[in-house]
C-alpha positions as CSV (number, residue, x, y, z in Angstrom):
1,X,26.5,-25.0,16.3
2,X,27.0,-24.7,12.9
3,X,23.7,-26.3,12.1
4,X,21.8,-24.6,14.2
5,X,23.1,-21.0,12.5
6,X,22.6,-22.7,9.5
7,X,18.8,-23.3,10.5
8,X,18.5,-19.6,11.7
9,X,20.1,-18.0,8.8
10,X,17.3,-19.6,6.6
11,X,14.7,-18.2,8.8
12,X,15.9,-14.9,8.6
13,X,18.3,-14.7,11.2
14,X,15.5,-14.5,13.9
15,X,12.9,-17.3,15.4
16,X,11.3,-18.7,18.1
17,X,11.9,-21.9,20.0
18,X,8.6,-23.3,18.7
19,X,10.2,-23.2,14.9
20,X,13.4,-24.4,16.0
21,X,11.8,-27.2,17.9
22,X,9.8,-27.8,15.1
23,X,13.3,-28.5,12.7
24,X,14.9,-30.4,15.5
25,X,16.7,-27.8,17.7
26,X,15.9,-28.5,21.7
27,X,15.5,-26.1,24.1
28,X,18.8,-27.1,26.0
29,X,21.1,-26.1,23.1
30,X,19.2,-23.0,22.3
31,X,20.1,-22.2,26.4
32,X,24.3,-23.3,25.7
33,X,24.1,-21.0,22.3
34,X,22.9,-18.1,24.2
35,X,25.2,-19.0,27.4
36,X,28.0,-19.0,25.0
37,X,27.1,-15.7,23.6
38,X,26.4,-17.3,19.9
39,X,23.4,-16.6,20.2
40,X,21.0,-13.9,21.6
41,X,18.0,-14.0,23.5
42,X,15.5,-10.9,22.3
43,X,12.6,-11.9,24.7
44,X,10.9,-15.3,26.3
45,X,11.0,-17.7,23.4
46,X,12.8,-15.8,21.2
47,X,16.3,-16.1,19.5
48,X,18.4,-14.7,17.0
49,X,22.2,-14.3,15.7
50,X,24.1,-11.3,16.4
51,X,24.1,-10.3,12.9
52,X,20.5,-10.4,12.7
53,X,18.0,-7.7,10.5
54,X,18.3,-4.7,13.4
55,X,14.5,-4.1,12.5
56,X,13.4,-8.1,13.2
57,X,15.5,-7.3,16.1
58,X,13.6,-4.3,17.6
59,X,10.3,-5.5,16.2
60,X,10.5,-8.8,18.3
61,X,12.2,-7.2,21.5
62,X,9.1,-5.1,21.8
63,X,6.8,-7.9,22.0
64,X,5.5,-7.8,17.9
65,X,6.5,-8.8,14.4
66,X,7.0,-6.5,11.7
67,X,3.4,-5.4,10.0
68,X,1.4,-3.1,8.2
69,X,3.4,-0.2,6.0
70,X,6.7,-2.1,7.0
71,X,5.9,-5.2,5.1
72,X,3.4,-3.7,2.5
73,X,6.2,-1.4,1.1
74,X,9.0,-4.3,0.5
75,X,5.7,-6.0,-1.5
76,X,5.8,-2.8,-3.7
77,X,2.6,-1.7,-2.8
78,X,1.6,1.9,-2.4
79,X,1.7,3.1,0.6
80,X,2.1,6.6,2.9
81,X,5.0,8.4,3.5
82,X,6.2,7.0,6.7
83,X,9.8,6.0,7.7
84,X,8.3,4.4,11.2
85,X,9.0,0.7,11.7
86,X,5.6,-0.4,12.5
87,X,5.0,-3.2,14.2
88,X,1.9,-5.6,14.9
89,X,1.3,-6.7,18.7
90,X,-1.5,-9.0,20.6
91,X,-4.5,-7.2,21.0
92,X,-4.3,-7.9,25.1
93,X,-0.3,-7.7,25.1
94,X,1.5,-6.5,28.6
95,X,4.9,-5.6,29.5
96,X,5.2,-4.5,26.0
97,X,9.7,-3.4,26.4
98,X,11.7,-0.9,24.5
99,X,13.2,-2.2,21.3
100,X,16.7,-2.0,22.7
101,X,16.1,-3.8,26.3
102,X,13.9,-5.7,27.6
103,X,14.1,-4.4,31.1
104,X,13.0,-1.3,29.8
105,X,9.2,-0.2,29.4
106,X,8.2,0.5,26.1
107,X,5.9,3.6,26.9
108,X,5.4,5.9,24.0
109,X,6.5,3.9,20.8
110,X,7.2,6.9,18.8
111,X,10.3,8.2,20.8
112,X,11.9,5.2,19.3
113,X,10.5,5.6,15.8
114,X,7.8,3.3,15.8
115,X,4.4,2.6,15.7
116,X,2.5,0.1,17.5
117,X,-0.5,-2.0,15.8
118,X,-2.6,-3.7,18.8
119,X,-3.7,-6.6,16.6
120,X,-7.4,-6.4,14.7
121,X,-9.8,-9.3,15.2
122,X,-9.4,-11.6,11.6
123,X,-11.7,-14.2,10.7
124,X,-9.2,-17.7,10.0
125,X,-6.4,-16.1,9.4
126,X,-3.2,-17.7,10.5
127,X,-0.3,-16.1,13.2
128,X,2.8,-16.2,11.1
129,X,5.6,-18.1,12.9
130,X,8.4,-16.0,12.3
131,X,9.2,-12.4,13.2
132,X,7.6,-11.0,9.6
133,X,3.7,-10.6,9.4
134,X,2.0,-12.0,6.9
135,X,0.8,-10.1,3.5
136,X,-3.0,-10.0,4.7
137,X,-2.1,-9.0,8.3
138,X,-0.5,-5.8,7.0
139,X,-2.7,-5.1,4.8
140,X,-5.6,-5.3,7.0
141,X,-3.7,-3.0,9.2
142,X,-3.0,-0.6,6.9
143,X,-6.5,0.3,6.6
144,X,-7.0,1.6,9.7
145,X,-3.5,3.1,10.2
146,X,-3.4,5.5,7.1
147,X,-5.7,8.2,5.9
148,X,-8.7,7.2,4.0
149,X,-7.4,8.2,0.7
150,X,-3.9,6.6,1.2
151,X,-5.9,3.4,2.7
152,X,-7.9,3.2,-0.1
153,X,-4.6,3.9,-2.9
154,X,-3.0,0.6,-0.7
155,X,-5.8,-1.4,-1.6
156,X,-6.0,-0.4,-4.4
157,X,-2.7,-1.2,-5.5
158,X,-3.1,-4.5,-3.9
159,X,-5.8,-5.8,-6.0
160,X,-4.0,-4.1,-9.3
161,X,-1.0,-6.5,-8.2
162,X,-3.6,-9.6,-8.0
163,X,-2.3,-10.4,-4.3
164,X,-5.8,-10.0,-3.3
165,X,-9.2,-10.5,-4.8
166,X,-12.1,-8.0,-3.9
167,X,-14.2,-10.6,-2.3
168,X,-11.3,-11.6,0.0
169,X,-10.4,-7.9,0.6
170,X,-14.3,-7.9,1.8
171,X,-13.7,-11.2,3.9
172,X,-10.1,-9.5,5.1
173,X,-11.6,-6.3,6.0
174,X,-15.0,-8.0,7.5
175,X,-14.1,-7.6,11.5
176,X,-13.5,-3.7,10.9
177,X,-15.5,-0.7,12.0
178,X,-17.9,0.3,9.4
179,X,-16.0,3.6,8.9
180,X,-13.3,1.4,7.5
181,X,-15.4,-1.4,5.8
182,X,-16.9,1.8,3.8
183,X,-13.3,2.2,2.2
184,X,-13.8,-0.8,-0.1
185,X,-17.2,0.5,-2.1
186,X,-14.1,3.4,-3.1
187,X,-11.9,0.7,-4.4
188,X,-11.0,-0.1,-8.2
189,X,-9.3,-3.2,-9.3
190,X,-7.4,-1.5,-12.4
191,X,-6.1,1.4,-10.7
192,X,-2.6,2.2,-12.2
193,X,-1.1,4.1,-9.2
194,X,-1.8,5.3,-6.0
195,X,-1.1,8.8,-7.8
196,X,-4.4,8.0,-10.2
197,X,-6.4,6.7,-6.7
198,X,-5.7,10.1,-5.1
199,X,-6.9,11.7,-8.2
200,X,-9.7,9.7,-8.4
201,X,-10.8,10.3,-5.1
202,X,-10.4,14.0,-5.4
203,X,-12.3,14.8,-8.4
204,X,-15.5,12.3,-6.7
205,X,-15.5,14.4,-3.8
206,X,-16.3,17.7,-5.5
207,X,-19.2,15.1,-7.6
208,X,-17.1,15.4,-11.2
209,X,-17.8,12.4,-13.2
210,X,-14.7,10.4,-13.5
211,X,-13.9,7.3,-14.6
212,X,-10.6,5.2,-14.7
213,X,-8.3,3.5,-17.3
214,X,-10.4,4.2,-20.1
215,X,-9.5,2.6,-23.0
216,X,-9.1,4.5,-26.0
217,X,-8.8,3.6,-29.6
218,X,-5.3,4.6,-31.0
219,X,-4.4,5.8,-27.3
220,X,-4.5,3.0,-25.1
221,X,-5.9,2.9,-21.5
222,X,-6.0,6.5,-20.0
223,X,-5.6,7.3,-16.4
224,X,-9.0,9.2,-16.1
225,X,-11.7,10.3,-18.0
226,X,-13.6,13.5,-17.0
227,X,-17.0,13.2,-17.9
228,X,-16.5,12.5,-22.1
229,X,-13.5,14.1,-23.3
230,X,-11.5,15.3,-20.4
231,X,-8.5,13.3,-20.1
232,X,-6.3,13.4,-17.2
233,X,-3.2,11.9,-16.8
234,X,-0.8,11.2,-13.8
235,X,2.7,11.0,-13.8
236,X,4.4,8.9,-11.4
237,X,7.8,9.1,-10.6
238,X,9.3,6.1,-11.4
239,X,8.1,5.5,-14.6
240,X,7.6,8.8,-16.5
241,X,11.4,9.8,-15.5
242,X,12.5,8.2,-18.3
243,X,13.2,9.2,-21.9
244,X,11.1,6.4,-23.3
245,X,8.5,7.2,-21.6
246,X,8.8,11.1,-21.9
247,X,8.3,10.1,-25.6
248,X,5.4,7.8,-25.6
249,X,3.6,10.4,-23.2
250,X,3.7,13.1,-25.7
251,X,2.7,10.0,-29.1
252,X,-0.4,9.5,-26.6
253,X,-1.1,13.3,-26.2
254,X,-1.1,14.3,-29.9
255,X,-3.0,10.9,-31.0
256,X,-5.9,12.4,-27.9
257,X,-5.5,15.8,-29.2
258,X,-6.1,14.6,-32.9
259,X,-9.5,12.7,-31.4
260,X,-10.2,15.8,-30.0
261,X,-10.0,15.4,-26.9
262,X,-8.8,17.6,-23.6
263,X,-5.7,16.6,-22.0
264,X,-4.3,17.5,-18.4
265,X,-1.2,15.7,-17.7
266,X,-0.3,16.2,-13.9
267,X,3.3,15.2,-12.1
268,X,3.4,13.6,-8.6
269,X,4.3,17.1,-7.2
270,X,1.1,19.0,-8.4
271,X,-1.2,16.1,-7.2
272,X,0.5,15.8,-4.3
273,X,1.4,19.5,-3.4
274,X,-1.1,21.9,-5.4
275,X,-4.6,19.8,-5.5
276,X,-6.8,22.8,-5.2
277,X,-5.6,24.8,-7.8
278,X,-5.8,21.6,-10.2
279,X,-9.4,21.1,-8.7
280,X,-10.2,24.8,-9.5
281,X,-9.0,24.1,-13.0
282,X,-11.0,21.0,-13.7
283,X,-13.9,22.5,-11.8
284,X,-13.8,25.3,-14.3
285,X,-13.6,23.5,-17.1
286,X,-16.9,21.3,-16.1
287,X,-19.0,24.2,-15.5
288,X,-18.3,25.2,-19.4
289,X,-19.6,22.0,-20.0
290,X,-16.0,21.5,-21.7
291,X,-16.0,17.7,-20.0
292,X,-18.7,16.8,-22.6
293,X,-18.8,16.9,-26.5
294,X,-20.8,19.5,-28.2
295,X,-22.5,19.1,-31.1
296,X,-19.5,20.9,-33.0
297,X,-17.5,18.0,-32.5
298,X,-20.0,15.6,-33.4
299,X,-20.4,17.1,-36.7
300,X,-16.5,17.0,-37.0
301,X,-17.1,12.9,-36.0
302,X,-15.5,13.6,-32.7
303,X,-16.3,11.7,-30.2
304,X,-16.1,7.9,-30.4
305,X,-12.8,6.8,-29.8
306,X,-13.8,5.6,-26.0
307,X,-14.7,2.5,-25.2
308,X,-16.5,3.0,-21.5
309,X,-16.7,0.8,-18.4
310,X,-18.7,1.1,-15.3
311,X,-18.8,4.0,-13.9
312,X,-17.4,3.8,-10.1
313,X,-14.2,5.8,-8.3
């Protein structure tokens, strides 16, 4: 017995006969474990220790694994603001229970704080075998499960992480409605937060002229550039909390200032909470041409510190 925990505490806690079988575990002692009450039985096939992860638990009482935000947000990638377990089940799945008994219906998935995936058609991608879904299953989930602006800042953030390359995002994403496939001509690999996605995506709704992570010379890489001299930076949480980076925020904005250009640093809570008043303001600014450089600053020899890319977001 002490094996066989052995064998289930490397695989999380949770697994199914198939991978037990697979390291030498027959059905008949999986049966005495569970007679014995060493072991528990979540559903057909399915076993796991009474200590085990409540959410692998719940996730693989329902009938699922654990997919989409679930998985994506232990990766670190950006993702909605959703405390749901979601979870990924067979596209033609029945008898789908509650997470907390199996003889119970699962009916509306929410009154137990989750969400239900019925699973996407994927072209030679690979069922996991244990209770956690696989780092391109959630992701292609996630596409379809959060707004378009939040889909697009997850993918986003998942090819600035290199844990997927554009042309496999376009394989990934291939079996999806057009309405979703459309998401990927709004993707950028060099995105430096979801918070500079949302941005992004903002200003090219209203047609401004934005492009990201410029680079600079004496600056660095900025977050956006506004047409030629409008700078706009986001602040993130994590990073610009601290006092190291409170400083080298305010070397970058006198260096831009002394190049002449504009500069609109934004926190999390203004681009999250008071978009159309910073639209209004950039808006404004654009239509007094204030976005470009004028041929006052050329004569001051203003206006050649950026080096530009292409120009898509």
């Amino acid at each position: 017995m002490t094996h066989l925990n052995e064998i289930l505490a490397s695989l999380g806690g949770i697994a199914s006969n198939d991978q037990l079988a697979s390291r030498g575990v027959p059905a008949t002692v999986l049966n005495s474990a569970v007679a014995r009450g060493s072991l528990i039985r979540l559903r057909r096939g399915w076993v796991a220790l009474p200590e085990a992860p409540a959410d692998l638990v719940r996730a693989v009482r329902v009938g699922g694994r654990i997919s989409c935000l679930s998985v994506l947000k232990r990766e670190g990638l950006w993702c909605a603001t959703d405390r749901r377990l979601h979870i990924r089940v067979p596209a033609n799945a029945q008898n789908l229970a509650s997470p907390f008994d199996r003889s119970v219906p699962l009916g509306r998935p929410e009154r137990f704080g989750l969400v239900a995936h019925r699973s996407h058609r994927a072209f030679d991608l690979p069922e996991p075998e244990g209770p956690v879904d696989s780092f391109e299953w959630a992701l292609l989930h996630s596409v379809t499960c959060q707004s378009r602006m939040d889909a697009i800042a997850t993918l986003d953030s998942a090819l600035k992480k290199n844990r997927i390359t554009p042309s496999g995002l376009e394989f990934l994403c291939a079996g999806l409605p057009a309405k979703y496939r459309a998401y990927l001509a709004l993707t950028v690999p060099n995105s430096a937060s979801g918070l500079e996605t949302k941005a992004r995506l903002g200003l090219r709704r209203y047609g401004i002229p934005v492009q990201p992570q410029v680079k600079i010379r004496g600056v660095g890489d900025v977050d956006l550039l506004v047409g030629e001299r409008l700078v706009v930076e986001t602040d993130g949480r994590e990073w610009h909390t601290k006092p190291e980076a409170y400083a080298e925020d305010r070397r970058r904005d006198l260096a831009l200032a002394e190049l002449g250009y504009l500069v609109l640093r934004l926190s999390y809570e203004q681009v999250m909470n008071e978009w159309p008043r910073i639209i209004a303001v950039i808006r404004a600014l654009v239509a007094r041409e204030e976005h470009r450089w004028a041929a006052r600053h050329r004569r001051a020899g203003l206006g050649t510190g950026a080096e530009l890319g292409d120009d898509r977001g």
